[in-house]
C-alpha positions in Angstrom: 0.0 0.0 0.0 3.0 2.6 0.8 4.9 1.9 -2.6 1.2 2.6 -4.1 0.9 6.2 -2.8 4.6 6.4 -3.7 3.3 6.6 -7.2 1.5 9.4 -6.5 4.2 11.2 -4.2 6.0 13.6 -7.4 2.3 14.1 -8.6 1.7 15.6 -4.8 4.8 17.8 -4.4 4.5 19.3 -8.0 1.0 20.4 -6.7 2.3 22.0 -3.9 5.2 23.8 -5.3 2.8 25.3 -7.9 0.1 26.1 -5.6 1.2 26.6 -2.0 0.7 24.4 0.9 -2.7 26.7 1.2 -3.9 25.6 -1.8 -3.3 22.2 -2.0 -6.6 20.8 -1.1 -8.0 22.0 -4.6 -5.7 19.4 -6.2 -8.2 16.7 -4.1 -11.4 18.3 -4.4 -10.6 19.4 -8.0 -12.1 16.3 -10.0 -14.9 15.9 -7.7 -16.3 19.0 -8.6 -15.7 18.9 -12.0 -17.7 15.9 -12.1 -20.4 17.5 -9.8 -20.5 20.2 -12.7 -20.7 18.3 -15.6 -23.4 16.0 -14.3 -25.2 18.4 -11.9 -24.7 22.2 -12.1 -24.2 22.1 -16.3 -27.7 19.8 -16.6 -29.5 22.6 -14.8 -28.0 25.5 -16.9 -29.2 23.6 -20.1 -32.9 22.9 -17.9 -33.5 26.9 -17.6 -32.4 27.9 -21.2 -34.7 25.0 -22.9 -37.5 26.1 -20.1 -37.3 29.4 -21.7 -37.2 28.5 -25.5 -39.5 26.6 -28.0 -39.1 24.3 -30.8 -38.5 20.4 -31.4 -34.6 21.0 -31.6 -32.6 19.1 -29.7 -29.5 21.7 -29.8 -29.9 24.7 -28.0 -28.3 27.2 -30.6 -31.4 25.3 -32.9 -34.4 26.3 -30.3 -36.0 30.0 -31.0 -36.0 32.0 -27.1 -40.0 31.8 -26.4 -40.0 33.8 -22.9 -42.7 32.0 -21.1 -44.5 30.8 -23.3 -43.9 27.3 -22.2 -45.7 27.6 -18.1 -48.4 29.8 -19.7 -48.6 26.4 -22.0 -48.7 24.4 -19.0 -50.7 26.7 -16.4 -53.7 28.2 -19.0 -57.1 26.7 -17.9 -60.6 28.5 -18.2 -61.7 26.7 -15.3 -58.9 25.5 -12.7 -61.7 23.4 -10.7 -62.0 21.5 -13.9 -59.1 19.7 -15.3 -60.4 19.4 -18.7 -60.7 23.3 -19.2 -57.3 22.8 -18.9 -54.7 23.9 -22.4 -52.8 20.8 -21.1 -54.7 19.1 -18.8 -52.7 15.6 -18.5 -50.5 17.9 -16.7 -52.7 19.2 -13.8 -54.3 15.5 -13.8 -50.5 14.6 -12.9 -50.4 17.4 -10.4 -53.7 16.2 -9.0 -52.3 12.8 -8.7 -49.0 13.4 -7.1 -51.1 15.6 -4.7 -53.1 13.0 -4.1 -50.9 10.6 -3.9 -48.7 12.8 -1.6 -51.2 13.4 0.8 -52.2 9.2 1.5 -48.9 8.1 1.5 -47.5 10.5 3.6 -49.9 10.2 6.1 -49.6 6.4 6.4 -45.8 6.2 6.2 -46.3 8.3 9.1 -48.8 6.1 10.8 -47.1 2.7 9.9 -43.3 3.8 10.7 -44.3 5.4 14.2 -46.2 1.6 15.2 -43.5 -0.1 13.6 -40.9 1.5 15.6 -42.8 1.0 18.8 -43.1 -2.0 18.4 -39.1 -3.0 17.1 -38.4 -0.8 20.4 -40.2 -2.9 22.5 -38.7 -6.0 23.9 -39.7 -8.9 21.8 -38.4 -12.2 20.6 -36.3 -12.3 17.5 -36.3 -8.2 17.3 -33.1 -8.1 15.7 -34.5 -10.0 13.1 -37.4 -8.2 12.7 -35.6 -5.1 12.4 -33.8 -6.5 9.3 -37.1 -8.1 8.0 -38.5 -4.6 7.9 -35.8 -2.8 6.1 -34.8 -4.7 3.5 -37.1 -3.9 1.1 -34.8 -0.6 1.2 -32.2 -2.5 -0.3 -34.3 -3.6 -3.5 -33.8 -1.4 -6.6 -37.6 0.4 -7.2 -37.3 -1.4 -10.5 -37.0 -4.9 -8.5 -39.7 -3.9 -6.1 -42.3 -3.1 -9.1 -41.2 -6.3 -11.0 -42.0 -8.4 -8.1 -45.5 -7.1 -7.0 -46.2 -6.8 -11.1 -46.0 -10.4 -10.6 -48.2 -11.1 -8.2 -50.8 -8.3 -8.9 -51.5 -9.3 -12.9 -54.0 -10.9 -14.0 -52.2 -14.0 -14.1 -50.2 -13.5 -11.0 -50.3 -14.7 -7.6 -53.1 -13.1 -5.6 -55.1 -14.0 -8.7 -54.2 -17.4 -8.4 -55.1 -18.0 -4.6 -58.2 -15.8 -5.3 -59.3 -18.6 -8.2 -58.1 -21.0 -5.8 -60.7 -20.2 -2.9 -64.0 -20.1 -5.9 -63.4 -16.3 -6.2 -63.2 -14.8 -9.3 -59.9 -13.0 -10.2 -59.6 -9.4 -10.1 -58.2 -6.4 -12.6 -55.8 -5.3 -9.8 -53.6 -3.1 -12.1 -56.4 -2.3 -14.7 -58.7 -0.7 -12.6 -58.0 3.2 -11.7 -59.0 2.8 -8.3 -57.4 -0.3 -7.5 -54.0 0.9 -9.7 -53.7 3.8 -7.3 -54.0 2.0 -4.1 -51.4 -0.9 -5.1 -49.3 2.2 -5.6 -50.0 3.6 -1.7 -49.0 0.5 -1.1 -46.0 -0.5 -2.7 -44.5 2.8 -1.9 -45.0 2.3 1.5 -43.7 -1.3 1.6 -40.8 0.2 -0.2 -39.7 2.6 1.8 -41.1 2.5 5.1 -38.1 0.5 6.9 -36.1 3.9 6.2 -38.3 5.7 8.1 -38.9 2.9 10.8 -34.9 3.1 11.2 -35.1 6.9 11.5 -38.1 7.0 14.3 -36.2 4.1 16.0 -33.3 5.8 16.2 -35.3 9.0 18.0 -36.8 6.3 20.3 -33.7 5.3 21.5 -32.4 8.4 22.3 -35.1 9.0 24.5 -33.7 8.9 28.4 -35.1 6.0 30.1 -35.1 7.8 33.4 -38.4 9.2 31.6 -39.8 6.3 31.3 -39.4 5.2 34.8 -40.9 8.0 36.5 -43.8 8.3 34.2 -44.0 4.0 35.7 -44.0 5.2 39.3 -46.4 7.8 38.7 -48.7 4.7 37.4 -49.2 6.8 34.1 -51.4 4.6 31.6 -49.9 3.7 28.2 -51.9 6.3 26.2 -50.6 9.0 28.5 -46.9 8.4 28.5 -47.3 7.9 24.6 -49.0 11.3 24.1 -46.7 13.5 26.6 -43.6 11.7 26.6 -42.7 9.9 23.6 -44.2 12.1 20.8 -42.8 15.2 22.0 -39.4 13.9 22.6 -39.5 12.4 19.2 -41.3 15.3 17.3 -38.0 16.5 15.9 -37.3 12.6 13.9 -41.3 13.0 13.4 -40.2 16.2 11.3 -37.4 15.1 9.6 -39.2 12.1 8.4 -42.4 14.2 7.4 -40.0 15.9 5.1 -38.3 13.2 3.7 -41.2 11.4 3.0 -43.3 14.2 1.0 -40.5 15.0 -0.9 -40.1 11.6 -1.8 -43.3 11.1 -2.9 -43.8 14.1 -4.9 -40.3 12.6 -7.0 -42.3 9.3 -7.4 -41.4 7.8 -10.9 -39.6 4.5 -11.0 -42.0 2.3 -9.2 -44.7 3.2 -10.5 -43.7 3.7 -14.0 -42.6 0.0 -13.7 -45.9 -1.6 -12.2 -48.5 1.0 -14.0 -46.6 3.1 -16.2 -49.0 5.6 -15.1 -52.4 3.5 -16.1 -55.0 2.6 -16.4 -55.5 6.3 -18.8 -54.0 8.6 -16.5 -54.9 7.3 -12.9 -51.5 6.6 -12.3 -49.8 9.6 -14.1 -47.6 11.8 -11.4 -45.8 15.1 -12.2 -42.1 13.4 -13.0 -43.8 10.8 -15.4 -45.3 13.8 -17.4 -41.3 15.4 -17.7 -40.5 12.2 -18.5 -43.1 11.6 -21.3 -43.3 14.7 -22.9 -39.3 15.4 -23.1 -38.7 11.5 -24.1 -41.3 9.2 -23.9 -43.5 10.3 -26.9 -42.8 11.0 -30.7 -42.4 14.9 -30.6 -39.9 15.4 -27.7 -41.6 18.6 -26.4 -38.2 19.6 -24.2 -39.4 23.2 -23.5 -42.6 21.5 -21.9 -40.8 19.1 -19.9 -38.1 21.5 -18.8 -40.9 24.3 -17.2 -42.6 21.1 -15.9 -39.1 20.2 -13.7 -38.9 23.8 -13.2 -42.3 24.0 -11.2 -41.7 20.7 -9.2 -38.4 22.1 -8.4 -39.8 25.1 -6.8 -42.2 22.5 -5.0 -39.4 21.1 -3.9 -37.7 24.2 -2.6 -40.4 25.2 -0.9 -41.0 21.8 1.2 -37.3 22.2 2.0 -38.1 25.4 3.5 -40.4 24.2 5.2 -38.1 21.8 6.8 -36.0 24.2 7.8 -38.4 26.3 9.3 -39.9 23.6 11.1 -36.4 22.1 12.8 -35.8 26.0 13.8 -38.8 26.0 15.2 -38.2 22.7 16.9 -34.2 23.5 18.2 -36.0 26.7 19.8 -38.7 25.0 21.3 -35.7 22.4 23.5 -34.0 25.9 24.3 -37.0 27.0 25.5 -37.9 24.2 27.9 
């Protein structure tokens, strides 16, 4: 290992004779940020300028400057209480989706990661194992996730199959709108909830147990201790996650691309599958379209970050306070 950064050694002291012993660091952090450029800062640069211009062109030198024409494309309805009034209205139906969406699954991540965690902090057999046995869906790829419940949720697949198997008959699982929309709740949530478990847990166990003992010898019931002890110690994880979780399901895209792709008609249909159709996906790559599109989830996206920040502030203050 020594001869190997040997190599390296001429390479090292060259870089310091040419720029100082204060300088030196660049030579490190150089490549890393031209490879944060080229693949992060210079993709956002070429998102505003096609956001702002029109045409079919691929090139940006090709694509006339059309102001914003493109959101008044996007954001022109007669009637905004009905989608169809809409210029583009596969667009607010994906906004009204990912809303949707957003506003379910956030609410029973919530729900299901707080009980889990409980209940993995709790002393029970085998809770080692069932702390692994609950996060490693996280592992799976989204695509390997979708691919497996695609198999047992089509028509020929395995819930089928035991439902035929009882005298039932078999159900449209992924062709029905309604049914399409709830298999995505809940894939998402089998997805990703050991994440969140793991996060909650975390804030549980950081709780002093000294707490816990005097709210015993008080003879406070469950209900009570769970209410003013352990939520409001744990309020600051329950923000974080809150966060996390609505941001991640406003970028929603692989999975259900995979097990929907966005069907049955548009049911399925969130905001990053629209970018994705309209710049890629379908015969006249509308990139001006797409690119105002990321532009307006991106100031979503902002703005729940702000919120985040606001909120921990507002939690930090809150300890100094008591």
């Amino acid at each position: 290992m020594g001869f190997f950064f040997n190599l390296f050694e001429p390479v090292f002291r060259l870089g310091q004779k040419l720029l100082g012993s204060s300088r030196i660091g660049w030579l490190f952090v150089g490549p890393n940020l031209l490879i944060i450029s080229i693949f992060t800062f210079l993709p956002i640069v070429a998102n505003l300028v096609y956001a702002f211009t029109g045409g079919v062109n691929l090139l940006p030198t090709q694509r006339p400057y059309a102001g914003l024409e493109n959101f008044a494309i996007l954001l022109e309805c007669r009637d905004y209480t009905d989608l169809q009034s809409c210029r583009t209205d596969i667009f607010w139906r994906s906004i009204f989706n990912t809303v949707k969406f957003s506003l379910i699954q956030v609410a029973l991540m919530l729900f299901f990661s707080l009980v889990t965690a409980l209940v993995l902090n709790r002393k029970i057999i085998g809770r080692g194992f069932w702390r692994g046995v609950f996060f490693y869906p996280v592992l799976l790829s989204p695509v390997v996730v979708a691919l497996i419940w695609k198999w047992l949720l089509q028509s020929q697949g395995v819930f089928n199959a035991g439902l035929v198997a009882m005298g039932a008959q078999p159900m449209d699982w992924l062709l029905d709108r309604h049914w399409a929309f709830f298999w995505v709740v809940v894939v998402s949530i089998w997805a990703h909830m050991g994440f969140y478990t793991l996060i909650l847990l975390a804030g549980l166990q950081a709780i002093p147990k000294d707490v816990y003992e005097a709210a015993e010898m008080d003879a406070a019931k469950p209900f009570r201790v769970l209410y003013r002890i352990t939520l409001p110690l744990l309020m600051p994880n329950l923000i974080v996650v809150l966060v996390l979780v609505m941001i991640r399901a406003v970028q929603s895209f692989d999975e259900v691309f995979v097990l929907t792709g966005g069907g049955p008609g548009s049911a399925t249909t969130f905001i990053v599958q629209y970018i994705y159709q309209t710049g890629f996906a379908e015969q006249i790559h509308l990139y001006g379209l797409a690119a105002a599109a990321s532009l307006i989830l991106a100031v979503g996206l902002m703005a729940l970050t702000l919120v985040q920040l606001r909120l921990s502030k507002a939690g930090e203050a809150g300890k100094v306070k008591k």
